[in-house]
C-alpha positions in Angstrom: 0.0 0.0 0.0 2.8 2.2 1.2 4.5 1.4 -2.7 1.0 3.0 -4.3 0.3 5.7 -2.2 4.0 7.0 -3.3 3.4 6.0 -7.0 0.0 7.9 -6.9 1.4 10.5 -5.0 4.7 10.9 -8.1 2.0 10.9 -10.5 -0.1 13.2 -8.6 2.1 15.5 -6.2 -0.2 18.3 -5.4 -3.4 16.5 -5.1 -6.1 16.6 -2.2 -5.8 13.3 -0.4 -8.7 11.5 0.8 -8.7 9.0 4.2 -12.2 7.3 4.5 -13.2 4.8 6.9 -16.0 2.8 5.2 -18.7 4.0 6.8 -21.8 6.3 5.5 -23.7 8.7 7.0 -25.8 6.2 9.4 -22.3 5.1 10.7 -23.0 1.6 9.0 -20.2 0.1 6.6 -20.5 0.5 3.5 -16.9 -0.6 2.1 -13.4 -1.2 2.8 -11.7 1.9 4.2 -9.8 3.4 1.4 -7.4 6.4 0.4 -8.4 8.7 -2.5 -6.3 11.1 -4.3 -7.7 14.0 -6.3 -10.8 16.0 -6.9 -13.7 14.6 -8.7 -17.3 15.4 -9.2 -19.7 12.7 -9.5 -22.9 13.4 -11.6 -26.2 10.8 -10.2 -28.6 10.7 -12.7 -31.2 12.5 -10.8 -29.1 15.9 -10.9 -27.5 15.6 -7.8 -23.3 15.7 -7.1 -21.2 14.6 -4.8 -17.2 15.7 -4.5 -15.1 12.5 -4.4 -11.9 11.3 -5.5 -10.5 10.7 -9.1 -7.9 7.7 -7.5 -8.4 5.6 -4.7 -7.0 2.4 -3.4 -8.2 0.1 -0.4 -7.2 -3.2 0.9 -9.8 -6.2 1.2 -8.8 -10.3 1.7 -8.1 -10.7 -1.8 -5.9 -8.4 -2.2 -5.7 -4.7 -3.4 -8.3 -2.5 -5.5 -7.0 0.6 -7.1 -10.2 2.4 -8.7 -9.8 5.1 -11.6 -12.9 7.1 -11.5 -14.3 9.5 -14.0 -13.3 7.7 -17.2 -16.7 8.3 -19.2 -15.7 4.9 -21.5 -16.3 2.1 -19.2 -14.6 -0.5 -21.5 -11.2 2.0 -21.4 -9.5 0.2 -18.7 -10.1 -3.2 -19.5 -9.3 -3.1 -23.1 -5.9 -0.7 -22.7 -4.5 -2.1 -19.9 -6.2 -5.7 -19.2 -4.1 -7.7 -21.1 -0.9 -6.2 -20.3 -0.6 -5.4 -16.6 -0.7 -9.1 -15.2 -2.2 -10.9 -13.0 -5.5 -8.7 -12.5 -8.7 -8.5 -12.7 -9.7 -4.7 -14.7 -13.5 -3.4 -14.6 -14.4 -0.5 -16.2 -13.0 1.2 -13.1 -11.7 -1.1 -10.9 -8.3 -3.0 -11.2 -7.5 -5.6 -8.7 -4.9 -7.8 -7.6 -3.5 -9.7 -5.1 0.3 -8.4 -4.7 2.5 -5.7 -6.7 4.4 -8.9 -7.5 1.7 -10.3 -10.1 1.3 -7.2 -12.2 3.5 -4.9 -13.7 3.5 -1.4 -11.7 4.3 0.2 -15.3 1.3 -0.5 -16.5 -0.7 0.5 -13.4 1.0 3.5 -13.5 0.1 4.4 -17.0 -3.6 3.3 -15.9 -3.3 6.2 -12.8 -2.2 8.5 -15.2 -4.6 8.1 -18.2 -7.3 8.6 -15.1 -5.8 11.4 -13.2 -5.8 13.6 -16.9 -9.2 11.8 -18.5 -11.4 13.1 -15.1 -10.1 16.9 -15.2 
């Protein structure tokens, strides 16, 4: 985690950073705590918005999620990067993996970027 906060941080040096603990507004969990990195405005389709992150990354018992948010293609990430970062599973804005050992941080890297630039 430490390794991707510091890549996302390179790639992203001057960006708000995010902690959240999981839990929504009733105090119930909702997800995995997670860090997010960025400013990004989500757009529900009943008109409303919400401020969230454009990069986030949380831990869970499979592993690690990095999520690249904002990407209005939601078949980008899977067919750019799917098939040449490793041993991952890629959504259209989720990539997940067990360990940095399985997949190649290049790649991720180049995912992180595309996202950080594609949701400004």
């Amino acid at each position: 985690m430490q390794v991707l906060h510091n890549l996302i941080l390179q790639v992203m040096p001057a960006c708000k950073v995010w902690f959240l603990d999981g839990k929504n507004s009733d105090n119930k969990i909702v997800s995995n705590p997670n860090i997010g990195y960025g400013f990004h405005t989500i757009k529900y389709a009943d008109g409303k918005t919400r401020e969230f992150y454009q990069i986030g990354m949380s831990a869970n018992k499979t592993g690690i999620s990095v999520y690249i948010l904002g990407i209005s293609d939601k078949t980008y990430l899977a067919k750019m990067y799917g098939k040449k970062i490793g041993k991952a599973s890629v959504t259209g804005y989720c990539i997940k993996f067990k360990t940095l050992k399985e997949i190649n941080i290049d790649i991720l890297e180049a995912a992180i970027r595309y996202g950080a630039e594609a949701s400004k």
